[in-house]
C-alpha positions in Angstrom: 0.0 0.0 0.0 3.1 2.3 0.6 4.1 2.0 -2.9 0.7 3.7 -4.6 0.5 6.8 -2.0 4.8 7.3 -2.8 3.8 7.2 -6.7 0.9 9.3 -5.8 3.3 12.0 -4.3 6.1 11.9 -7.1 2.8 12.8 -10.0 1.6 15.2 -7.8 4.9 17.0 -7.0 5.9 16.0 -10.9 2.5 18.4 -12.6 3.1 21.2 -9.5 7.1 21.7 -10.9 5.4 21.3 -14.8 2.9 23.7 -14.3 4.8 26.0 -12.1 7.8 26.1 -14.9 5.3 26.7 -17.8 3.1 29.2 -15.7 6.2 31.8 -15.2 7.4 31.3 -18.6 6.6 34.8 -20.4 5.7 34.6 -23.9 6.0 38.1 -26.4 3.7 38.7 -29.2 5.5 40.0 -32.6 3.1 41.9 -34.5 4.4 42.8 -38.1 2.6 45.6 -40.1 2.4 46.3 -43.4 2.9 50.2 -43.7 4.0 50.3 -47.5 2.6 52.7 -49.7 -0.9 51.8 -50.9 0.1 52.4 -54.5 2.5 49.6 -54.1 2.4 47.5 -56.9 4.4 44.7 -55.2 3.4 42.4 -52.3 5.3 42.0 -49.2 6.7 38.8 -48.2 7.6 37.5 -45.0 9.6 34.4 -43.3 10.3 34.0 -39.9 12.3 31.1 -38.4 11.6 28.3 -40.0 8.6 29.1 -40.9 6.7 28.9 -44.7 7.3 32.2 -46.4 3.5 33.9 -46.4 2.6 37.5 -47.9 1.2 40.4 -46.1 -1.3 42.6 -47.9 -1.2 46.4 -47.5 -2.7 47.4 -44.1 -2.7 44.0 -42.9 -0.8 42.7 -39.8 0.5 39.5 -38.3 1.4 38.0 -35.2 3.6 36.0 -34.0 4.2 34.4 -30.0 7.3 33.8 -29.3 8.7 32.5 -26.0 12.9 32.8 -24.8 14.0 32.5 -28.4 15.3 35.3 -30.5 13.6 35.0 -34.1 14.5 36.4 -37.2 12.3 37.2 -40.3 12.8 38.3 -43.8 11.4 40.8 -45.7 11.1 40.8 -49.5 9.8 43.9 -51.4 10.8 43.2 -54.9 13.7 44.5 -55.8 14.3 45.1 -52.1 15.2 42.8 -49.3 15.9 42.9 -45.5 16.6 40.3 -42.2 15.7 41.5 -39.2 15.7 40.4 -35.8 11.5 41.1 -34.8 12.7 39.7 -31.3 15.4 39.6 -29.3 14.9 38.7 -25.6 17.7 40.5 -23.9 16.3 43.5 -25.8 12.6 43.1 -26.1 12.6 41.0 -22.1 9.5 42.6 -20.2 7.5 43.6 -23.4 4.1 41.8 -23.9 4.1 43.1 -27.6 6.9 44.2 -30.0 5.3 46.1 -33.0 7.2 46.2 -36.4 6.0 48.9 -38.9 7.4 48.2 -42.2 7.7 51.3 -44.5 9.0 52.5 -48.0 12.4 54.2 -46.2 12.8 51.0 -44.1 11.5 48.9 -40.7 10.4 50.9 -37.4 10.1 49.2 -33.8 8.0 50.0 -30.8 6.9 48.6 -27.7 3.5 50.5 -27.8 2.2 51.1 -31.0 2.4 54.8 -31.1 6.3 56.1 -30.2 7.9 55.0 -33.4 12.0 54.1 -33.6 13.9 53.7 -37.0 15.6 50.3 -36.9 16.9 49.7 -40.2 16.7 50.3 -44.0 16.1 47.9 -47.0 18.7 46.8 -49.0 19.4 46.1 -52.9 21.4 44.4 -55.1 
């Protein structure tokens, strides 16, 4: 009879350390918009991680959860191109959002959706 309530104890102290683990894990959400000129001709396409590339219409936005991981996307805005790192956790720790704005002149961060920072420009061959 000792044996059930010991293997009773080890699955109950087992799902508290789970749970407790996966309940202070914070997770961030990326969410990449589509700011390009609305007379642009040419769609913009996205890949993040490993992910399928996908394209995002003008206006449009996606979102993307990550957890610890830092994640990389790239952009492709025929003939231009960019890689960008949309999450980095010793830079975006503490955030429960990271917006991206992508834009003719290049790609603009911010952590509310209103104060807008230049990150980085698109490139060409």
């Amino acid at each position: 009879m000792a044996l059930p309530k010991c293997f009773l104890y080890v699955v109950l102290v087992s799902f508290y350390c789970l749970s407790a683990s996966t309940v202070g894990r914070s997770q961030t959400v990326v969410d990449i918009r589509n700011d390009l000129p609305k007379k642009s001709q040419v769609q913009l396409q996205l890949r993040c991680g490993k992910g399928s590339s996908f394209n995002l219409k003008l206006g449009a936005h996606s979102t993307l959860t990550v957890g610890a991981q830092d994640l990389a996307c790239s952009f492709l805005w025929t003939p231009f191109f960019a890689t960008l790192d949309v999450y980095q956790a010793q830079r975006d720790k503490g955030h429960r959002t990271v917006y991206w704005s992508v834009r003719q002149d290049g790609f603009y961060q911010s952590s509310d959706a209103s104060n807008w920072k230049f990150v980085d420009r698109w490139f060409s061959d």
